[in-house]
C-alpha positions in Angstrom: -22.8 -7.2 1.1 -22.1 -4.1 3.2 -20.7 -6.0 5.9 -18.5 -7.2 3.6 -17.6 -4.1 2.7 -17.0 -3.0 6.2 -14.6 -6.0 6.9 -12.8 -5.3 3.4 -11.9 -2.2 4.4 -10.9 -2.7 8.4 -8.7 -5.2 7.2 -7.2 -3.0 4.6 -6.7 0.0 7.1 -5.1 -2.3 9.7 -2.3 -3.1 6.9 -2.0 0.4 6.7 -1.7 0.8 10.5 0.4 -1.7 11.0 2.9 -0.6 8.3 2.6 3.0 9.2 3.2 2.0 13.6 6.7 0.5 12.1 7.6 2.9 8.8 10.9 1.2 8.5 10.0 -1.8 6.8 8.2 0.4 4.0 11.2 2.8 3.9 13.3 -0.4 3.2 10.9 -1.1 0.5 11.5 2.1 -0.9 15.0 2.2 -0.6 15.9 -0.9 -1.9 13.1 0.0 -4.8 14.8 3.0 -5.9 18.7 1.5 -5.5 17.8 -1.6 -7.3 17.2 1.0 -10.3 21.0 2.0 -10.4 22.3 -1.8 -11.6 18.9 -2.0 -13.5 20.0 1.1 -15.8 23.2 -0.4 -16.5 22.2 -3.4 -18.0 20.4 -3.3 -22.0 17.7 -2.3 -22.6 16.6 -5.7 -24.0 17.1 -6.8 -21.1 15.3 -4.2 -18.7 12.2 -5.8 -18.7 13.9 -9.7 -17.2 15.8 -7.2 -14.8 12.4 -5.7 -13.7 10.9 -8.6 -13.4 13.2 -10.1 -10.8 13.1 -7.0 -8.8 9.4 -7.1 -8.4 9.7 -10.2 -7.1 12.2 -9.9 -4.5 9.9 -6.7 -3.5 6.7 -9.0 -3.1 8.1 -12.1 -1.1 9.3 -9.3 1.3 6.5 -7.3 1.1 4.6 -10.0 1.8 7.0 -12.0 4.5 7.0 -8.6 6.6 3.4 -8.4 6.4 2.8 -11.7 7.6 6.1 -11.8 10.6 4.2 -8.5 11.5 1.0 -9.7 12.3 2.1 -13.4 13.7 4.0 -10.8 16.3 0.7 -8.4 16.9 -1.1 -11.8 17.3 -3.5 -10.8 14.4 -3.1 -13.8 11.9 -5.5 -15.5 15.1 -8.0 -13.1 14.5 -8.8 -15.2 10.8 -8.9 -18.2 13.3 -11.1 -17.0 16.0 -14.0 -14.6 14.4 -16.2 -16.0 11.7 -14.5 -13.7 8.6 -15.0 -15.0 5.5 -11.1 -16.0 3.7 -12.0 -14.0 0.0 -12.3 -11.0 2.2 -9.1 -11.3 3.7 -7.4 -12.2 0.2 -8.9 -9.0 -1.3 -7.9 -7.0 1.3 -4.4 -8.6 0.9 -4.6 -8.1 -2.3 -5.2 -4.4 -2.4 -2.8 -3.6 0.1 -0.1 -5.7 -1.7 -0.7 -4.2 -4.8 -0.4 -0.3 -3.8 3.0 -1.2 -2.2 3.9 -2.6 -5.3 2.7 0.5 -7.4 4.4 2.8 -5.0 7.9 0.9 -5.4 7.3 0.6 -9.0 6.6 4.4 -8.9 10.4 5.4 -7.2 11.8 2.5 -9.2 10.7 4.1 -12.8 11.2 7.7 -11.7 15.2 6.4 -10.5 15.3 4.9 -13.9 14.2 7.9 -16.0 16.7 10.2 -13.6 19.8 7.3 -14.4 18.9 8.3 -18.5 16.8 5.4 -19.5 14.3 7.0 -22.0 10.8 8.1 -21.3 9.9 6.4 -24.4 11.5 3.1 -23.3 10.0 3.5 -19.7 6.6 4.4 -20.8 6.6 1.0 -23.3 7.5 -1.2 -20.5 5.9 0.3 -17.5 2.4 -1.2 -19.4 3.7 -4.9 -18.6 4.8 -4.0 -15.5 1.7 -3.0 -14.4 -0.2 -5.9 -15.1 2.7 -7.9 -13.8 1.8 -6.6 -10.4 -1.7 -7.6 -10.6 -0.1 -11.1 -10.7 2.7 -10.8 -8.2 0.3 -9.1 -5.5 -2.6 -12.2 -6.6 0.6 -14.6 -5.9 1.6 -13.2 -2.6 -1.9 -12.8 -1.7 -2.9 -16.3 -2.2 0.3 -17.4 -0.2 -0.7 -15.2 2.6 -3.9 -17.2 2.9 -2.8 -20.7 2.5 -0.1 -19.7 5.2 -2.4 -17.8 7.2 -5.4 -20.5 7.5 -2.5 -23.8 7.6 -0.9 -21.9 10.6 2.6 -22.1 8.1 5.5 -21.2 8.7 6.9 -17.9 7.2 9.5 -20.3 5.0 5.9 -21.8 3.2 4.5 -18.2 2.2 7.9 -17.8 0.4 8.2 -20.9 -1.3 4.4 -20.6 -2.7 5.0 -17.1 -3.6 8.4 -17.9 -5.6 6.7 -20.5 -7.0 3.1 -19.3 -8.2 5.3 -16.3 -9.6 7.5 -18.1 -11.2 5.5 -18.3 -14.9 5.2 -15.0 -15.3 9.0 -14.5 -14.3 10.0 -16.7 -17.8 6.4 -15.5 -19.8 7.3 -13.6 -22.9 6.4 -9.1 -22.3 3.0 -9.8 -23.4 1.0 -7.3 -20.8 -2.4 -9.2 -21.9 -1.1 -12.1 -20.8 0.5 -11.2 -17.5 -3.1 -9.1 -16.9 -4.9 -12.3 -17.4 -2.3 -14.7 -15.6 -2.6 -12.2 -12.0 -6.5 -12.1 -12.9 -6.4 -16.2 -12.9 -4.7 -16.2 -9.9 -7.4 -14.1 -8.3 -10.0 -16.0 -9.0 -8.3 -19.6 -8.3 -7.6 -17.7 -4.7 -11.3 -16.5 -3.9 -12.1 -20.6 -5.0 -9.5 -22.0 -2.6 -10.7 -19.1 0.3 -14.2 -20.4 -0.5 -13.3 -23.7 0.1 -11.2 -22.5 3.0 -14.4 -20.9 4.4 -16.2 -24.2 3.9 -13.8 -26.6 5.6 
């Protein structure tokens, strides 16, 4: 268990490195985070939360298509391929790092929208099914990851998975139970297929 630990968190810190060796990419996050706010605000607000939605997920297919170019270029992906590290590891650790750099473009995406006028009220009601969105979008990418990862895919695959694991939450009525439970799902269906990963 400690071992596992140990591996959970070196591959978490080498995300970190990696993203922090080449900041741009994560400033482009940010960027595009906090500007996709301006023709978010303008819209209703009935229709804030589809908006949202759709900007979350063009944030994880690049968060996660940058993560994975990065470390097919640092010649990392063959680490999964040549040391005996166990595939629910790697997803967790996917996971987690997806997940915060979702939370911190969510972050400057809400704060843009509550300086643009949207109401606190408004924010703080829809901010709840946001955050349980990203527990599925970061479970989605993650998964992709490691089905491109351990197939030796192209970047074009981890795309198309992501798009299309995401996609029910995308048209799922603002139910934050739901979307909590859906990213959960997809969490556990992942650690099955890295299990079975592992095994083959």
């Amino acid at each position: 268990m400690r071992d596992h630990v140990m591996v959970f968190k070196n591959l978490l810190l080498k995300d970190v490195r990696v993203t922090a060796r080449s900041p741009w990419e994560l400033l482009a996050v940010l960027v595009f985070s906090s500007l996709s706010a301006i023709p978010a605000a303008l819209v209703p607000l009935d229709s804030l939360q589809n908006t949202t939605k759709l900007v979350l997920l063009f944030i994880t297919i690049y968060i996660s298509t940058q993560t994975y170019v990065k470390e097919g270029r640092a010649g990392t992906i063959d680490i999964y391929h040549l040391y005996p590290l166990a595939p629910s590891i790697h997803f967790l650790a996917k996971l987690s790092y997806t997940w915060i750099l979702l939370q911190a473009s969510l972050t400057l995406y809400t704060i843009t929208l509550l300086l643009l006028g949207i109401p606190l009220s408004e924010l703080s009601r829809l901010t709840v099914e946001w955050l349980s969105l990203t527990l599925h979008l970061s479970a989605s990418s993650s998964l992709a990851s490691l089905i491109s990862t351990y197939l030796k895919a192209e970047t074009t695959l981890l795309v198309a998975i992501t798009a299309i694991m995401v996609t029910p939450a995308l048209i799922s009525i603002g139910n934050p139970v739901t979307q909590a439970t859906l990213g959960l799902a997809y969490a556990i269906v992942a650690l099955i297929v890295a299990e079975l990963l592992e095994e083959g």
